[in-house]
C-alpha positions in Angstrom: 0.0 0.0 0.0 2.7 2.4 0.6 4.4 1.6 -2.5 0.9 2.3 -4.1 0.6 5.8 -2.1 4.3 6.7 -2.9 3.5 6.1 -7.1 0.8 8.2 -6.7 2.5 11.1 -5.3 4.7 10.4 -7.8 2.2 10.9 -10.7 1.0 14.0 -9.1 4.3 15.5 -8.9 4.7 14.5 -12.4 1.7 16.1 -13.1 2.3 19.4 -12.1 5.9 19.6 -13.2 4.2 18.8 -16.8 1.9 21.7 -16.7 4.4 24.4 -15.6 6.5 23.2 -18.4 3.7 23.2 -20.7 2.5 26.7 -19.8 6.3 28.0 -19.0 7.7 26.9 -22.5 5.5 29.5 -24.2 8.5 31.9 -26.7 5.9 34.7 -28.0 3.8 35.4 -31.1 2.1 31.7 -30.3 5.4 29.8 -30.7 6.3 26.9 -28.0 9.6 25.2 -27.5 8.4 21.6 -25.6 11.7 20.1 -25.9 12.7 21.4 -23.1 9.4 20.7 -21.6 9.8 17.4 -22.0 13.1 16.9 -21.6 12.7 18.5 -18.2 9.9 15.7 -17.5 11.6 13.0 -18.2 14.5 13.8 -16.4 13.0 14.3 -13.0 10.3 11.4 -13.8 11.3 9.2 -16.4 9.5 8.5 -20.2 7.7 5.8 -18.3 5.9 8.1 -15.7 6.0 11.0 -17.9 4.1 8.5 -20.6 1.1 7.3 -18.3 0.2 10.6 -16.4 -0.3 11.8 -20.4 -2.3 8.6 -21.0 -4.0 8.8 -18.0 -4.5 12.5 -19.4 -5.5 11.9 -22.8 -7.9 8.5 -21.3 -10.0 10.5 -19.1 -10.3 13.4 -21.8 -11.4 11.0 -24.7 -14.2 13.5 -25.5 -12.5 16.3 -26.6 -11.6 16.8 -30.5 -8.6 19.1 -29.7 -6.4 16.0 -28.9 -5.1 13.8 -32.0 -6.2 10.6 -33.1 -3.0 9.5 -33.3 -2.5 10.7 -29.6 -5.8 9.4 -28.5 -4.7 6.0 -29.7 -1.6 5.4 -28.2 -2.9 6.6 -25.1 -5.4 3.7 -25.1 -2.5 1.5 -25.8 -1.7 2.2 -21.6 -4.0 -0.5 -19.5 -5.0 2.5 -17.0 -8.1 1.5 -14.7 -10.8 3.7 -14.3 -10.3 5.2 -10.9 -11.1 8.1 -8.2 -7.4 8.3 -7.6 -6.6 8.2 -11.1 -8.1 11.9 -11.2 -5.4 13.5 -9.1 -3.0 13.0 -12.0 -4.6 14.7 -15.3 -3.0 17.6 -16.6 -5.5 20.5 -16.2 -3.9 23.1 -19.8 -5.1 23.9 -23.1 -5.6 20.4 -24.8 -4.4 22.2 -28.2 -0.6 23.2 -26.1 -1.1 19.4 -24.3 -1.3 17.2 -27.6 1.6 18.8 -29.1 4.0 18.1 -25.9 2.3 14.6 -25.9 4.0 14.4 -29.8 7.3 15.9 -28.6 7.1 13.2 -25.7 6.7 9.8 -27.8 9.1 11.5 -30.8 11.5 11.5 -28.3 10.6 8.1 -26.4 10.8 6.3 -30.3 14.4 7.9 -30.8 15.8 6.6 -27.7 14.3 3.0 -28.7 15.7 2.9 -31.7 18.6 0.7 -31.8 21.6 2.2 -33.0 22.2 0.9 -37.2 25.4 -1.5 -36.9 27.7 -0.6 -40.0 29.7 -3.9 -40.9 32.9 -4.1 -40.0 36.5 -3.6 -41.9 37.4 -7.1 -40.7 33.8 -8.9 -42.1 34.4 -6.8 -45.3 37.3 -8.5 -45.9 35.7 -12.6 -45.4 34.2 -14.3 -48.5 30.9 -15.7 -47.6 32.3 -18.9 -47.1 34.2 -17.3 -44.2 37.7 -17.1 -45.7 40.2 -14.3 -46.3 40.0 -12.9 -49.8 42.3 -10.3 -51.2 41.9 -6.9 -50.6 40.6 -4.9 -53.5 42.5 -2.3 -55.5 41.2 1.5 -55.0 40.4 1.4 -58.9 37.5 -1.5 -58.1 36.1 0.1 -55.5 35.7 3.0 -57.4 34.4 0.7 -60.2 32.1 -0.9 -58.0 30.5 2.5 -56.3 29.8 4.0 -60.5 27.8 0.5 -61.2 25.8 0.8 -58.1 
């Protein structure tokens, strides 16, 4: 139970930090910066945390045409019950200003899941597919090889 009361402090905490960074990262003439918004989130809270208080958000707000589809459906991608206590953590801003830190948020949550692309290796360039050394090949087919391609 304490562990239970402690998360939910947590998601409160998360919540508020979310909507002073939403309504702090306002530049003028209607621009907003929410990468640092959300880079400020996730930092004290974690994508995790930062990811369910905005489901939670988005969930319990269902009804209003301001948020995405694309927003609305990854939010009901989160199993979050249907709860009293589950109140205390929706983010109470503009819905407009909310959905477009929610798309800063998973943007950055899918570049830090993406695996880093594995280049091959000088050593594997020089194996044959059978697995044996071949020769190394002269700077002219290389450049042969690179015009054909």
């Amino acid at each position: 139970m304490n562990q239970y009361a402690e998360s939910l402090r947590k998601n409160v905490s998360c919540t508020e930090l979310i909507y002073k960074a939403v309504n702090d990262c306002y530049m003028g003439d209607y621009r907003y910066d929410f990468r640092a918004a959300v880079k400020e989130a996730v930092d004290q809270f974690g994508s995790e945390r930062v990811s369910w208080v905005l489901a939670n958000t988005v969930q319990r707000k269902d009804f209003d045409g301001r948020f995405t589809a694309n927003n609305k459906e990854w939010a009901n991608t989160f199993p979050i019950p249907d709860n009293r206590q589950n109140a205390y953590f929706m983010v109470e801003t503009h819905p407009a200003l909310l959905d477009a830190f929610i798309r800063y948020h998973r943007e950055a949550a899918q570049l830090i899941k993406k695996p880093a692309e594995k280049k091959p290796s000088a050593r594997g360039e020089l194996h044959n597919d059978n697995g044996s050394l071949q020769p190394a090949k002269s700077k002219k087919a290389l450049v042969k090889a690179e015009i054909e391609i």
